[in-house]
C-alpha positions in Angstrom: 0.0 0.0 0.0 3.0 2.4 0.5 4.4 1.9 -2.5 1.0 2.4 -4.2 0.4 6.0 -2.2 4.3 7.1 -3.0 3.1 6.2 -7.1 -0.3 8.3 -6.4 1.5 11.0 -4.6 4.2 11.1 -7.4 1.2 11.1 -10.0 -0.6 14.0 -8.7 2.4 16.1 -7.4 2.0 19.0 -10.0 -1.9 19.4 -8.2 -1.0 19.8 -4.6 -0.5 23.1 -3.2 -0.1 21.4 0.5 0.7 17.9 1.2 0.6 17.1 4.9 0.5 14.7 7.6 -1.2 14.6 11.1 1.2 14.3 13.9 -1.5 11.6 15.7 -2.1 9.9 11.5 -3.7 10.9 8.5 -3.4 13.6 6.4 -4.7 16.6 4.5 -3.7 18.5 1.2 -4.9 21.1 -1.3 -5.2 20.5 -4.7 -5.8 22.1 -7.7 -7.5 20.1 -10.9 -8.8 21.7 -14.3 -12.1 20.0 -13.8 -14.4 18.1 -11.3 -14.1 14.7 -13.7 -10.0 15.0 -12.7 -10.9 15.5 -9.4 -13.0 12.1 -9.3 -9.9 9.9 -10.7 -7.4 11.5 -8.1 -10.1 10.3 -6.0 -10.5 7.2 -7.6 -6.9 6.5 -7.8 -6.1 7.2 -4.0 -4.8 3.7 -2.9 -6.7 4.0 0.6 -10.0 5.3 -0.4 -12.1 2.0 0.0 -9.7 1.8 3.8 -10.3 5.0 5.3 -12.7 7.3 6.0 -11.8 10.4 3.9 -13.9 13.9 4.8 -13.6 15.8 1.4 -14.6 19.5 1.5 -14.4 21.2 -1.5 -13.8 25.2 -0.8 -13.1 28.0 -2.8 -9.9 30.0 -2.2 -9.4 34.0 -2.8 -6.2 35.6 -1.9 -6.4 37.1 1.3 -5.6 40.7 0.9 -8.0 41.1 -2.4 -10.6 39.7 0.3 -10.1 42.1 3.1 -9.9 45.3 0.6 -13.2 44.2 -0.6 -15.0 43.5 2.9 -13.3 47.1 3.8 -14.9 48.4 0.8 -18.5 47.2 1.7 -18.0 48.2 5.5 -17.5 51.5 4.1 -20.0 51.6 1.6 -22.5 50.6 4.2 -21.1 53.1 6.7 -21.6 56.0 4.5 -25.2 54.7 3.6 -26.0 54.4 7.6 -25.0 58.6 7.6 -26.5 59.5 4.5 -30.1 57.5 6.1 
């Protein structure tokens, strides 16, 4: 099974952002795939999918700093609409 995951891991390299284990076992990782079908195979592929209990949550990521700018633009937005009322 090692040598299977090490194959997998090698296979799917150029998709993970992060690629980490748990201290007490498992692991976690963020990828990055073209399309939802690619994502199925990776999942498909995974040597210990059938053996383990994998939690998948699929999230959208935005950069950080374009986030805050635009949450400090609609604070202030709704600011100046609270004095203007």
């Amino acid at each position: 099974m090692t040598e299977a995951m090490m194959a997998w891991r090698v296979r799917y390299r150029e998709h993970f952002e992060s690629f980490d284990f748990f201290v007490d076992g498992g692991g976690c990782g963020i990828v990055n795939f073209p399309e939802e079908l690619a994502l199925n195979l990776f999942y498909l592929e995974f040597p210990f999918s059938f053996f383990s209990d994998t939690d998948t949550d699929v999230l959208t990521l935005i950069p950080g700093d374009a986030a805050l700018a635009q949450f400090q633009g609609m604070i202030t937005a709704l600011s100046q609409q609270a004095v203007a009322a």
